[in-house]
C-alpha positions in Angstrom: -17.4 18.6 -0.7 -13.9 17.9 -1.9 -13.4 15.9 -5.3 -11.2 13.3 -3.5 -14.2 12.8 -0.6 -17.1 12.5 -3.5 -15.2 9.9 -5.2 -14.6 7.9 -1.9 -18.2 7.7 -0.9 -19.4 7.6 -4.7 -17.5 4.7 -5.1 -18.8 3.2 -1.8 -22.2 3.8 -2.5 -21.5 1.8 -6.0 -20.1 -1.2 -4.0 -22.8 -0.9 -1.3 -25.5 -1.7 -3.5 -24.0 -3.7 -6.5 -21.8 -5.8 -4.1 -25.0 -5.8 -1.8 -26.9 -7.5 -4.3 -24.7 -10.0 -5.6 -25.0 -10.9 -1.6 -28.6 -11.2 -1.7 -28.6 -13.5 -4.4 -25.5 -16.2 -4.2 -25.7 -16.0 0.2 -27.6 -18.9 1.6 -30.3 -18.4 3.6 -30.8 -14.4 2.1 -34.8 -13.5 1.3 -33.2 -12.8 -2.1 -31.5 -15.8 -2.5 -31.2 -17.3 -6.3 -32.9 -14.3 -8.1 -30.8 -14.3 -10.8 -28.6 -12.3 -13.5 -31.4 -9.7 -14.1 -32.1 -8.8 -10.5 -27.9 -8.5 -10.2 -27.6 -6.4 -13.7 -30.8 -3.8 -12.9 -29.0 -3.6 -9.3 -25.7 -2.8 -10.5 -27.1 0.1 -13.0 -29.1 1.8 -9.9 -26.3 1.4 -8.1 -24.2 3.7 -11.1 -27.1 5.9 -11.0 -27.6 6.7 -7.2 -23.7 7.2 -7.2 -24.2 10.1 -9.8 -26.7 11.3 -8.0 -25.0 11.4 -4.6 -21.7 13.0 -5.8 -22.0 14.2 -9.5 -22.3 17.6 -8.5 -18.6 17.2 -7.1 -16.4 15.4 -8.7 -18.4 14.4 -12.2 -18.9 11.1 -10.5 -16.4 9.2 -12.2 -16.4 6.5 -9.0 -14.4 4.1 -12.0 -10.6 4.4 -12.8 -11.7 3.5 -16.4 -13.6 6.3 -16.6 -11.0 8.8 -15.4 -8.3 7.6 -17.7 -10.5 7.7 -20.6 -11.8 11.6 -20.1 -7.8 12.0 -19.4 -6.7 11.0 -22.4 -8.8 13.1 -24.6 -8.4 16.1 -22.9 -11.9 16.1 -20.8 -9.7 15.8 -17.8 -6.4 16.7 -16.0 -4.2 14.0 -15.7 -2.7 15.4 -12.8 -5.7 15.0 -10.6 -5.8 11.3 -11.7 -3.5 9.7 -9.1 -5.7 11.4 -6.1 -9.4 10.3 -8.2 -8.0 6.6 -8.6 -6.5 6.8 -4.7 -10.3 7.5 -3.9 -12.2 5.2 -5.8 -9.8 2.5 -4.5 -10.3 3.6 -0.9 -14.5 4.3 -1.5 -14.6 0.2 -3.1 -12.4 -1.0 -0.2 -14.7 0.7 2.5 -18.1 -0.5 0.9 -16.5 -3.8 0.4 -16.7 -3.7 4.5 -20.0 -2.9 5.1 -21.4 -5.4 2.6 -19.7 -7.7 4.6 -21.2 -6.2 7.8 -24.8 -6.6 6.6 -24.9 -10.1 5.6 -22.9 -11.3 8.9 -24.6 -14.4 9.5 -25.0 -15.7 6.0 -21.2 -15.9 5.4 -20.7 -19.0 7.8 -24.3 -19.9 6.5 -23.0 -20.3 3.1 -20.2 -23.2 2.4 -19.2 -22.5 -1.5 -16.3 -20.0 -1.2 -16.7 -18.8 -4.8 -19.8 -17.5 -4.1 -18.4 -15.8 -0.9 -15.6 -14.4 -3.0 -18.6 -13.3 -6.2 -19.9 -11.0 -3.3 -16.4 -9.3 -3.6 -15.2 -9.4 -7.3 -15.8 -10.5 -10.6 -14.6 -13.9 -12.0 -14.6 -15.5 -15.3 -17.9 -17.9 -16.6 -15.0 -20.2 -19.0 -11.3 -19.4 -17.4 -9.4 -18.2 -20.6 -7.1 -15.2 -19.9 -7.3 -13.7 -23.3 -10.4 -14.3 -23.8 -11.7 -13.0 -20.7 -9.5 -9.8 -20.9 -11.4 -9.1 -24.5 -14.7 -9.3 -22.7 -13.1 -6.5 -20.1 -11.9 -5.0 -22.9 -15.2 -4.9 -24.9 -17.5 -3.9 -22.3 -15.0 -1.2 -21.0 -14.7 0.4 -24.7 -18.6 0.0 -25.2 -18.9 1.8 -21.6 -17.0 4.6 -22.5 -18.4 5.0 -25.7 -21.7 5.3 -24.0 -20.7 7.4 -21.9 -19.4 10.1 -24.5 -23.0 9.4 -26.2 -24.7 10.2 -23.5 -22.8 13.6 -22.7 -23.6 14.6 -26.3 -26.9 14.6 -25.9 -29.1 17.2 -23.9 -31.7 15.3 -21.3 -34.3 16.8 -19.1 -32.3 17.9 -15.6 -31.3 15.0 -12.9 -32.4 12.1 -16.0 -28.6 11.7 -17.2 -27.8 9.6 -14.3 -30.9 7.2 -14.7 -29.4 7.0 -18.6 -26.0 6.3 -17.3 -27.3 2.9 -15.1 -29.7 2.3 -18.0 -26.6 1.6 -19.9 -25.0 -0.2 -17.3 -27.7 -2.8 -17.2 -27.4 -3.1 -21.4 -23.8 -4.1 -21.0 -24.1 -6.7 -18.1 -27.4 -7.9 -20.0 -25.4 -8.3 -23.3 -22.1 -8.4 -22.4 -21.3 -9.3 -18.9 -22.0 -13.0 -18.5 -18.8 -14.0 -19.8 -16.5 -12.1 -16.7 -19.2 -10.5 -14.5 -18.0 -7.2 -16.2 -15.9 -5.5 -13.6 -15.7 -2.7 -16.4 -14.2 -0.8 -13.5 -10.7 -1.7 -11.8 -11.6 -0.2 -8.7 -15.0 -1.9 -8.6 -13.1 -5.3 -8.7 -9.3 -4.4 -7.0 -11.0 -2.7 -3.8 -13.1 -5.2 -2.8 -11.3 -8.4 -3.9 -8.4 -6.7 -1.2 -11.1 -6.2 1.4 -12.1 -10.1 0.7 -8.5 -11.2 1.2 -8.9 -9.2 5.1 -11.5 -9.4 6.4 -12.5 -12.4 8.5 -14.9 -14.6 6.7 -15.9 -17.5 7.9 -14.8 -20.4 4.9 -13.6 -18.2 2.7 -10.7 -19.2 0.3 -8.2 -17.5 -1.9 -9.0 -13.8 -3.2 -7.9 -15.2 -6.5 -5.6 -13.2 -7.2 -3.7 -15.1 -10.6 -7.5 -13.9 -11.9 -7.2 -10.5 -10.4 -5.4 -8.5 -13.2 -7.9 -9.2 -16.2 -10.1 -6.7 -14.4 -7.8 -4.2 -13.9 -6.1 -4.3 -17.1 -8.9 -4.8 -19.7 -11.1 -1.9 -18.4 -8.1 0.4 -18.1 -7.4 -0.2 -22.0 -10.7 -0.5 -23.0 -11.6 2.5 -21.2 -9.0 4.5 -22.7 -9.8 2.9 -26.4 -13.2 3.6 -26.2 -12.6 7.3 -25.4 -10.4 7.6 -28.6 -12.4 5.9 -30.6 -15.1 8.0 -30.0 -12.7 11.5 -30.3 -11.6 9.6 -33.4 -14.7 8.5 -35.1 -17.4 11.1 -34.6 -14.9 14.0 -34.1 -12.0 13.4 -37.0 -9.4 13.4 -33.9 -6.7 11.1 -35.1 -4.4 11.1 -32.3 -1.4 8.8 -32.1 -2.8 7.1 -29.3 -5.9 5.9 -31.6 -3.4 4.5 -33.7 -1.0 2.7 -30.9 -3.8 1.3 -29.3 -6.1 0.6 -32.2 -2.6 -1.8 -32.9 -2.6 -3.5 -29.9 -6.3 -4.2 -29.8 -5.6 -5.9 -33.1 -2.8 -8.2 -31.6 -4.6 -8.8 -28.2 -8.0 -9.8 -30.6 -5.8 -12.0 -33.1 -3.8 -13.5 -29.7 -7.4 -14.5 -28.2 -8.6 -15.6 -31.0 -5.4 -17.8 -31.9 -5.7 -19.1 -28.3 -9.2 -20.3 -28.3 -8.8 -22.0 -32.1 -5.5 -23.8 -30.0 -7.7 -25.3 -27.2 -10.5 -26.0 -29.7 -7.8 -28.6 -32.1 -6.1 -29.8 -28.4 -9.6 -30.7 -27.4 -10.6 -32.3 -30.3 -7.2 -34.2 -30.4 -8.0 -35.5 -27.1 -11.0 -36.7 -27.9 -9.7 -38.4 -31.2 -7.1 -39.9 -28.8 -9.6 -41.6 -26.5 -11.4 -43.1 -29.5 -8.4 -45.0 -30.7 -7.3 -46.1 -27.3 -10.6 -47.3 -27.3 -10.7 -48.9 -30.7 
């Protein structure tokens, strides 16, 4: 099978079942309707693993454009094959985008929120706050990668390091992903938010897209970071692009930080406000 093909139908296979289960849960009328975060999260990470499994053989199983531009940007991958990866993981999220859509037919004119039509598609924040919400991509991104690179370190019994891989999938939506959803994948979030903003749903709404670039552009730098962090850290590689980026995580962590102190005072001034006006 050809790298470009395994990617496609890795990344459908991820979509299939993660975006599948998000279905199950929010759709009305589904058997597995209102089941929760943890049936979502321990979804999502066999979804990770069965996509290793199918394709890993082929293409390394990347099936996330975070991924591919973190193992480029330490050497662990050739960044000239990662236009034609990213192409594919695009095309694989777009395509199982479609047939989650196709399996739960009735349930969409069944179900009247929209955000919950559009959840089945792509990731959306718990507290709308951009820089804030791009840390979270940022974090659980960096942490993924990291992961990642501690996993491959390590020697485990053959066909286990997948099951590892959406072991630690389901620790970072447990811990970290109930701020965003954590796309921690652009493709994950990009294909099938397009596929939303297509297809013929019954009541759907926007596709969101003034939302759409937190989870495109925090897992693409947190992906990277994470990578060099790790070359950095437990490997004494130094690299100028630990240092660039180890700057701008400091300004985007001070900016979000700033931002969220500025809503808190606003806030509390309002509330002060109301008091007097009161008084």
């Amino acid at each position: 099978m050809h790298e470009f093909l395994a990617e496609v139908i890795g990344t459908m296979i991820l979509i299939i079942f993660g975006g599948g289960v998000v279905a199950g849960v929010v759709l009305k009328n589904s058997k597995a309707e209102g089941s929760g975060w943890v049936v979502i999260t321990i979804a999502w990470g066999l979804a990770v693993a069965m996509a290793v499994y199918a394709v890993g053989q082929f293409s390394g199983a990347h099936i996330n454009p975070a991924v591919t531009l973190g193992f480029a940007a330490v050497g662990e991958f050739p960044w000239e094959k990662v236009p034609m990866y990213i192409t594919a993981q695009m095309i694989g999220a777009f395509i199982g985008g479609i047939i989650v859509f196709l399996n739960y037919l009735p349930h969409w004119r069944e179900t009247e929120d929209e955000g919950a039509k559009l959840a089945v598609f792509s990731t959306d924040p718990a507290v709308r706050s951009p820089f804030s919400n791009l840390v979270s991509e940022i974090i659980g991104t960096f942490v993924l990668l990291m992961g990642l690179m501690f996993i491959g370190a390590n020697d485990f019994t053959d066909g286990l390091n997948p099951m590892i891989v959406g072991a630690l999938i389901v620790a970072i939506g447990m811990s970290l992903g109930g701020t965003t959803g954590y796309a921690i994948n652009p493709a994950r979030d990009l294909g099938p938010r397009i596929a939303h903003a297509f297809l013929p749903i019954p009541g759907k709404g926007g596709s969101d897209w003034s939302y759409a670039w937190v989870p495109v552009i925090g897992p693409a730098i947190g992906g990277i970071y994470g990578a060099v962090f790790y070359r950095a850290m437990f490997l004494g590689e130094f690299s100028t692009l630990f240092w660039v980026l180890s700057a701008v995580m400091a300004v985007i962590l001070v900016s979000a930080a700033m931002s969220e102190l500025k809503e808190e005072r606003t806030a509390a001034d309002r509330v002060e406000k109301k008091i007097g006006e009161v008084n």
